[in-house]
TIMI-738356 format. One record per residue (C-alpha): residue number from 0; x, y, z. Coordinates in pm, whole numbers, always signed. Layout:
BEGIN
ROKE   k     xx     yy     zz
ROKE NUM      X      Y      Z
...
//
This chain:
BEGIN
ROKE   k     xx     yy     zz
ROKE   0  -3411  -3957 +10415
ROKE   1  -3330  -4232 +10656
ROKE   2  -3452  -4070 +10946
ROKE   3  -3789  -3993 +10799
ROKE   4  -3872  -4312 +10715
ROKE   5  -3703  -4465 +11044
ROKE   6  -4063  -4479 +11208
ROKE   7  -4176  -4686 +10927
ROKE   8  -4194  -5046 +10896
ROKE   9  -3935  -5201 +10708
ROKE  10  -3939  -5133 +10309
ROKE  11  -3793  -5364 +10059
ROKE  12  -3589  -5269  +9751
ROKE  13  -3920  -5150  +9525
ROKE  14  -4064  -4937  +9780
ROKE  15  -3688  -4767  +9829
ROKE  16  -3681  -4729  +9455
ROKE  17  -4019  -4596  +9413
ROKE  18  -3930  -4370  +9718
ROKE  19  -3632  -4266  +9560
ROKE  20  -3750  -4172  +9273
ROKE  21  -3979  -3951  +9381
ROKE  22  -3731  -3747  +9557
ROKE  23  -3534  -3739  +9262
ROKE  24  -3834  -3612  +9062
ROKE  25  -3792  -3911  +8781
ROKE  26  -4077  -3901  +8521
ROKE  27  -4082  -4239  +8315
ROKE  28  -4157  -4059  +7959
ROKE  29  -4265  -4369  +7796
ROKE  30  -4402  -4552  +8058
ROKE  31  -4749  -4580  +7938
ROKE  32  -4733  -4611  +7492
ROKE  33  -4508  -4521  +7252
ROKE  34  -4761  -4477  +6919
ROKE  35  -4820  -4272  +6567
ROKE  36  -4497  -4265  +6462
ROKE  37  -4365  -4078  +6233
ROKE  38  -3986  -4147  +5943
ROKE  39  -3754  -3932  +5756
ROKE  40  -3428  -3973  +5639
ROKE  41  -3142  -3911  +5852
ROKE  42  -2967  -3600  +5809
ROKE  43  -2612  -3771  +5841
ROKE  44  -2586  -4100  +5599
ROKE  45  -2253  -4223  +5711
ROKE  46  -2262  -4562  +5817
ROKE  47  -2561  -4617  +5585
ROKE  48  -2597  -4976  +5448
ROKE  49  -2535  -5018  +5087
ROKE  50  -2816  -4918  +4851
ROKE  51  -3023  -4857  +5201
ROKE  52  -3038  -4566  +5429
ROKE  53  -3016  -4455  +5815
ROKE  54  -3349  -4316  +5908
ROKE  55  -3502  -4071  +6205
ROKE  56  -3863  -4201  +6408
ROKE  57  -4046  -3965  +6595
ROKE  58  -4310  -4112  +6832
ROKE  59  -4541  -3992  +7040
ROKE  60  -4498  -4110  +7366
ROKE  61  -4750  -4128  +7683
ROKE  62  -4576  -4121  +8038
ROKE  63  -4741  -4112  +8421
ROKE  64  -4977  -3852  +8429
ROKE  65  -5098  -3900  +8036
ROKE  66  -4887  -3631  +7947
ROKE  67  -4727  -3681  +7569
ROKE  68  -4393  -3580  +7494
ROKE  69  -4193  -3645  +7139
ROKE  70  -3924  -3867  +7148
ROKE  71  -3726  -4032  +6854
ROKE  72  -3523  -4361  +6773
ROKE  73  -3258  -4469  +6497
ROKE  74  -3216  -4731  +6270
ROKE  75  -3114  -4863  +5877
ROKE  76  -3294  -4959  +5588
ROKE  77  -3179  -5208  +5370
ROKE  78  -3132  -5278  +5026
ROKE  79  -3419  -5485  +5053
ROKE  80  -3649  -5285  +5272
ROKE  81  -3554  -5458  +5615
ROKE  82  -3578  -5263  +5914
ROKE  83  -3361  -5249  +6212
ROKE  84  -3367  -4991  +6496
ROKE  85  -3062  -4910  +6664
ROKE  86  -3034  -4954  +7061
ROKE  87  -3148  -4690  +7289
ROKE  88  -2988  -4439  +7601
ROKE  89  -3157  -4551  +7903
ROKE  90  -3219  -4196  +8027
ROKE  91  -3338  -3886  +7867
ROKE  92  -3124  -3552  +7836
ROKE  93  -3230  -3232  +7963
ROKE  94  -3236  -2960  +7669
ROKE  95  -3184  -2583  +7706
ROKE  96  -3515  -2390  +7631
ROKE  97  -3532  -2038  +7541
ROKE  98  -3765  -1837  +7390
ROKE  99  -3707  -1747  +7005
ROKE 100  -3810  -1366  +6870
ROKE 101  -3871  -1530  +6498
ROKE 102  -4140  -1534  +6366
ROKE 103  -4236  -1210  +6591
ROKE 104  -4578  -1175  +6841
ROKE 105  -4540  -1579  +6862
ROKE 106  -4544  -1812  +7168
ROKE 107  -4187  -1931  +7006
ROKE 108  -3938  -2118  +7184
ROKE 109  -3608  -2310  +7069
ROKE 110  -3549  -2659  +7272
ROKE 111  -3097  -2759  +7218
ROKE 112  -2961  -3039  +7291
ROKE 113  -2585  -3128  +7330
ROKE 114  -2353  -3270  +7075
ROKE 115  -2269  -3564  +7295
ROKE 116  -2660  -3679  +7354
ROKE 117  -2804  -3924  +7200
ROKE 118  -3052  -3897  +6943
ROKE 119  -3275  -4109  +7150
ROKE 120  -3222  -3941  +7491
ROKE 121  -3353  -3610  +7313
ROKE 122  -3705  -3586  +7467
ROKE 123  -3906  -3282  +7334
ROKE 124  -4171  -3213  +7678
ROKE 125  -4375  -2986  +7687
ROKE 126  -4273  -2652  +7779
ROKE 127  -4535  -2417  +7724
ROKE 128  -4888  -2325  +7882
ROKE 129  -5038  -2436  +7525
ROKE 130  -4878  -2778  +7556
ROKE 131  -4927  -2845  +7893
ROKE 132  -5052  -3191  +7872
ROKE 133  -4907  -3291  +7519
ROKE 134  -4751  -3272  +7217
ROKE 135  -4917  -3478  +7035
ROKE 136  -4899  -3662  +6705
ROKE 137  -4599  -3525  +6507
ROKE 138  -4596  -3548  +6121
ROKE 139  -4212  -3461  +5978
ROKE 140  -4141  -3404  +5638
ROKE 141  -3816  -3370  +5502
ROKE 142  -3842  -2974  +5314
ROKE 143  -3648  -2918  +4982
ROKE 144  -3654  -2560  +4898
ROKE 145  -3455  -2515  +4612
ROKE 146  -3208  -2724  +4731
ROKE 147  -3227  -2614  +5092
ROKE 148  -3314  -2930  +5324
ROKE 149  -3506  -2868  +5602
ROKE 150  -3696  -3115  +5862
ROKE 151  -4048  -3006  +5893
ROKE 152  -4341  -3113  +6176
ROKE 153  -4714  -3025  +6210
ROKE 154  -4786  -3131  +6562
ROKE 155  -5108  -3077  +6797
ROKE 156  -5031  -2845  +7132
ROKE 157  -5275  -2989  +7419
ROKE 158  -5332  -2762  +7704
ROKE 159  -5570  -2971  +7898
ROKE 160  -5878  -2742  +7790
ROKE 161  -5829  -2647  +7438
ROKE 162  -5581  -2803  +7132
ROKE 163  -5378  -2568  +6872
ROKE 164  -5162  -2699  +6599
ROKE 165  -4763  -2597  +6599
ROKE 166  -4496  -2596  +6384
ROKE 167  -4140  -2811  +6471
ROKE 168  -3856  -2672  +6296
ROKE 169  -3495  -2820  +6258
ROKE 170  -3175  -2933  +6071
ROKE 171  -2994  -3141  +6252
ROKE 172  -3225  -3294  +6512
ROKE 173  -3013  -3106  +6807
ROKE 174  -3166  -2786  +6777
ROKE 175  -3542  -2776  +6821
ROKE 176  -3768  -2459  +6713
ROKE 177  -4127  -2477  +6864
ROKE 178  -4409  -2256  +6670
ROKE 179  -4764  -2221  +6682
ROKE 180  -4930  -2180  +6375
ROKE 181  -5183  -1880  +6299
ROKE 182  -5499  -1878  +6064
ROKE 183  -5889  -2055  +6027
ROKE 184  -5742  -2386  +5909
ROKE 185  -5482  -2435  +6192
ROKE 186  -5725  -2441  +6464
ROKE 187  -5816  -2850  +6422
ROKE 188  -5588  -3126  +6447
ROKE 189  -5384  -3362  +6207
ROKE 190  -5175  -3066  +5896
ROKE 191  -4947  -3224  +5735
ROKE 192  -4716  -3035  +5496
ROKE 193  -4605  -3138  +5143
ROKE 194  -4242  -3157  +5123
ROKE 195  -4205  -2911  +4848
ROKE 196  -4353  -2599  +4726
ROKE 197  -4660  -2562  +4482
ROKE 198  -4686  -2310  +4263
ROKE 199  -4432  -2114  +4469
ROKE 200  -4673  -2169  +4778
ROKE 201  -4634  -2387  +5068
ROKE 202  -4923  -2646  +5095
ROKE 203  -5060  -2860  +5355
ROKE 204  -5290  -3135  +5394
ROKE 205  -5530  -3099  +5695
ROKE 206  -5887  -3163  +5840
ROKE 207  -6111  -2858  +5939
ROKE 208  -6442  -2964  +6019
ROKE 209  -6377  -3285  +6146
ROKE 210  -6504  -3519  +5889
ROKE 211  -6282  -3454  +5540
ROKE 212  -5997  -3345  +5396
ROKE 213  -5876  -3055  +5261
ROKE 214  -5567  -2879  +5040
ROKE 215  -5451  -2555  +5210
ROKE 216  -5189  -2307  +5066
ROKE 217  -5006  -2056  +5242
ROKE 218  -4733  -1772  +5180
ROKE 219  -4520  -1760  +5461
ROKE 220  -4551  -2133  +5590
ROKE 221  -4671  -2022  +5976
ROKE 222  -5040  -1852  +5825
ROKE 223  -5323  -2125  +5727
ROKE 224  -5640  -1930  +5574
ROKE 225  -5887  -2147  +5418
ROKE 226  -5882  -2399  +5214
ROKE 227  -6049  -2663  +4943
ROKE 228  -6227  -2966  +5002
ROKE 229  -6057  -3267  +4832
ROKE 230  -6171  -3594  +5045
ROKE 231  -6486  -3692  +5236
ROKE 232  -6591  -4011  +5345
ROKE 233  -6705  -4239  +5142
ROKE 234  -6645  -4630  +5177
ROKE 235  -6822  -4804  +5552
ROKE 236  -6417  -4799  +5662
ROKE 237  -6433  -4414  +5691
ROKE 238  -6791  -4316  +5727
ROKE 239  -6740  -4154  +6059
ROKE 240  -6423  -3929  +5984
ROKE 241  -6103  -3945  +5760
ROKE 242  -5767  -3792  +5809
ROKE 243  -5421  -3794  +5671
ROKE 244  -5137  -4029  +5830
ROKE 245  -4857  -3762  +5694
ROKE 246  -4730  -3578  +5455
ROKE 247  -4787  -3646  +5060
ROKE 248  -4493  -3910  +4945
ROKE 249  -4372  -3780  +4588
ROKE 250  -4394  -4080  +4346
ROKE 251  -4241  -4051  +3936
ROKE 252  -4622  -3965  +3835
ROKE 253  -4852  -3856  +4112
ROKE 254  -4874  -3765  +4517
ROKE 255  -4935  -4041  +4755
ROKE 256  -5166  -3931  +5061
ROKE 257  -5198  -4199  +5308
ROKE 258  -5540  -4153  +5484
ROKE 259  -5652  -4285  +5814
ROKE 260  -6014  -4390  +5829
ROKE 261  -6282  -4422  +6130
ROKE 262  -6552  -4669  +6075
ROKE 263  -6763  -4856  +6293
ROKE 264  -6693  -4851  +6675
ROKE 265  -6476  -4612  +6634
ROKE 266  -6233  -4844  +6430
ROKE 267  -5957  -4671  +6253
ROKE 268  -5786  -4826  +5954
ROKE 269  -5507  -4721  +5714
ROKE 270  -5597  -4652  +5341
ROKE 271  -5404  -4415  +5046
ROKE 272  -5525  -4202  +4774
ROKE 273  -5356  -4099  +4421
ROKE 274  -5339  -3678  +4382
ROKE 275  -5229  -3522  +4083
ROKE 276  -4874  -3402  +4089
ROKE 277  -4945  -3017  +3914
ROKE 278  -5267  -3006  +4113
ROKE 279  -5299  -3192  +4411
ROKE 280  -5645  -3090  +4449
ROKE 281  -5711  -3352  +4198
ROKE 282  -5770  -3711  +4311
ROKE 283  -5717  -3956  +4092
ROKE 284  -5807  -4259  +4299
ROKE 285  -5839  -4393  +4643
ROKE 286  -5880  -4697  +4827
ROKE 287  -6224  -4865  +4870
ROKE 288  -6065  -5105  +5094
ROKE 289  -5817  -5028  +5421
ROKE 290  -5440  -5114  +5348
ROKE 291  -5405  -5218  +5714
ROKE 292  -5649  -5263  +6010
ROKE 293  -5684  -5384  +6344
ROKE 294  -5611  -5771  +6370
ROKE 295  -5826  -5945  +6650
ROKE 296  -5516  -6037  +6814
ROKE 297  -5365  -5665  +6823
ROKE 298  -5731  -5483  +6889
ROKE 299  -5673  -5435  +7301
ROKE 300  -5411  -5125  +7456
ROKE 301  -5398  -4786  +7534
ROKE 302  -5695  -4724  +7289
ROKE 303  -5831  -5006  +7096
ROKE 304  -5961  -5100  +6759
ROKE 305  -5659  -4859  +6612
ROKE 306  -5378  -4803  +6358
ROKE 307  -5253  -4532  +6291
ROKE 308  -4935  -4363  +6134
ROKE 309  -4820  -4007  +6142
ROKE 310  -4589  -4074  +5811
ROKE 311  -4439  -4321  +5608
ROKE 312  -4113  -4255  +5386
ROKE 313  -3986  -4415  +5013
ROKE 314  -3702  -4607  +4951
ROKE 315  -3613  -4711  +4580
ROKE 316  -3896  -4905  +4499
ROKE 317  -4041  -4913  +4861
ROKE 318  -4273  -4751  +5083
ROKE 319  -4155  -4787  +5432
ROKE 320  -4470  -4760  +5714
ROKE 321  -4402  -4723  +6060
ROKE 322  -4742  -4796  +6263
ROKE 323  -4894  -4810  +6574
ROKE 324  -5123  -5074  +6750
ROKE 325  -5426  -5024  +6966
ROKE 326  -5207  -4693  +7064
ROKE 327  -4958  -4904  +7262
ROKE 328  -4699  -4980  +7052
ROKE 329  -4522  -4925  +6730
ROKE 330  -4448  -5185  +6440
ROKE 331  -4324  -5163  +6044
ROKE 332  -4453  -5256  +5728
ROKE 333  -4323  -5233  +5385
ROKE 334  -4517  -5279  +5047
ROKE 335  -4367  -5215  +4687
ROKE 336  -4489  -4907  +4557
ROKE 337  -4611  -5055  +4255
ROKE 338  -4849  -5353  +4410
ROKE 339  -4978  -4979  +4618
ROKE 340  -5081  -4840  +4341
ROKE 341  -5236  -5129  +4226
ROKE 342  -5458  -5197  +4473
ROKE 343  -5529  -4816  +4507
ROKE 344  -5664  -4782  +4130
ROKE 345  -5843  -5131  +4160
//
């Protein structure tokens, strides 16, 4: 391009960069937030610490333009609930996309990465007309189905006019299938799935009307009908709305919802509630106070006055809670599962 710029005045090394980037059509995926995260267990243990675990983070990421994208990091758990996350590619991979003819009449596609890539250079961008400007928010869930492990995630397609939730399917967090979900209760935001069956049904978690909560059932896991009213505001922390930060955590005696609350100026906080474990349309407590909110010092970013998860995980005696801040950045707490349910049922 030198003789297309030779008119020019002289441009220092930014400008050439900037320049150059352009041409080579760079998009800086995480150049604006990195938020509402999202942990599993990792599908391969090796290398695990002893009596911890490796672990998978999805985040939602915001790049130039606003547009989200998923992307995911690494790290270990330890023993004693310590976090570390392992160090990241500095560039993103470019997956092969193609569309997928299961489930049939479906705006399906499968997104494949290589072997040799990075978890964290796997980027999952938009691709369709429904997700034009974002996939937002994902919630995984690591399926059993009779001994058949599966990563599940509920995730919000943005098109720039109207929103639809999907479904992310994979194994191995290489190969990527993409699915929008049918049905009256998949047309709002924030489904989360319960990482087991109920009754022989698949169940979800998810927020119709926006204001409460409701327990959902299915038959084939990709149709949402319906639906029963388990949660509606009630504490000044949630007046305005409440919504799930992921899927159900299975404790010895009962499910563990984490809830996200919106309150005055539009401040959202982090509570829990107690379901039962037969029948999860059953709440046996809740919080009447937030687990974690905004500090004063953290209440400025991307959007303020937030925190927010998309899914915490156990371990032993642990729950582990990724979390984001003022929808800038991500951070980790950890709190012993049986102080939780103490200061849920108080």
């Amino acid at each position: 391009m030198e003789d297309a710029f030779e008119p020019h005045a002289e441009l220092n090394k930014t400008q050439r960069r900037l320049i150059g980037s352009y041409f080579l059509n760079e998009y800086s995926f995480e150049a604006s937030a990195l938020f509402n995260p999202s942990i599993v267990r990792h599908p391969d243990q090796i290398g695990a610490p002893e009596n911890g675990c490796r672990f998978i983070l999805s985040l939602r990421a915001v790049g130039e333009g606003h547009i989200s994208s998923l992307t995911f990091r690494s790290g270990t758990i330890a023993a004693d609930g310590s976090v570390a996350v392992d160090p990241t590619a500095r560039l993103a991979a470019v997956p092969k996309i193609r569309s997928c003819p299961f489930p049939p009449n479906r705006d399906n596609v499968e997104v494949m990465f290589g072997d040799d890539e990075e978890l964290s250079e796997r980027v999952i961008f938009p691709v369709t007309d429904a997700q034009a400007n974002g996939i937002e928010d994902a919630r995984f869930v690591e399926f059993n189905d009779d001994g058949r492990k599966a990563f599940y995630a509920t995730y919000t397609a943005y098109s720039g006019r109207a929103i639809r939730s999907e479904l992310l399917e994979t194994t191995d967090f290489r190969s990527f299938r993409l699915t929008p979900l049918a049905g009256s209760a998949a047309r709002n935001k924030g489904m989360a799935l319960f990482p087991r069956k109920i009754d022989g049904r698949y169940a979800m978690i998810g927020r119709q009307d926006n204001e409460n909560l409701y327990l959902i059932y299915s038959d084939d896991l990709y149709t949402w009908e319906g639906g029963h009213c388990i949660l509606q505001p009630e504490y000044p922390w949630e007046f305005v709305q409440i919504g799930n930060c992921g899927s159900p955590i299975e404790l010895d005696d009962c499910w563990l919802l984490l809830t996200h609350g919106v309150g005055p100026v539009r401040k959202y906080s982090i509570g829990a509630a107690l379901l039962d474990k037969k029948d999860p349309s059953k709440v046996l407590a809740r919080s009447r106070e937030p687990l974690v909110h905004p500090e004063p010092t953290e209440r400025e970013g991307y959007v303020p006055n937030v925190v927010y998860t998309c899914g915490a995980m156990r371990h032993g005696d642990q729950i582990i809670l990724p979390y984001a801040v003022s929808d800038t950045f991500s951070n980790f707490a950890t709190i012993k599962i049986a102080a939780l349910m103490q200061a849920v049922t108080n």
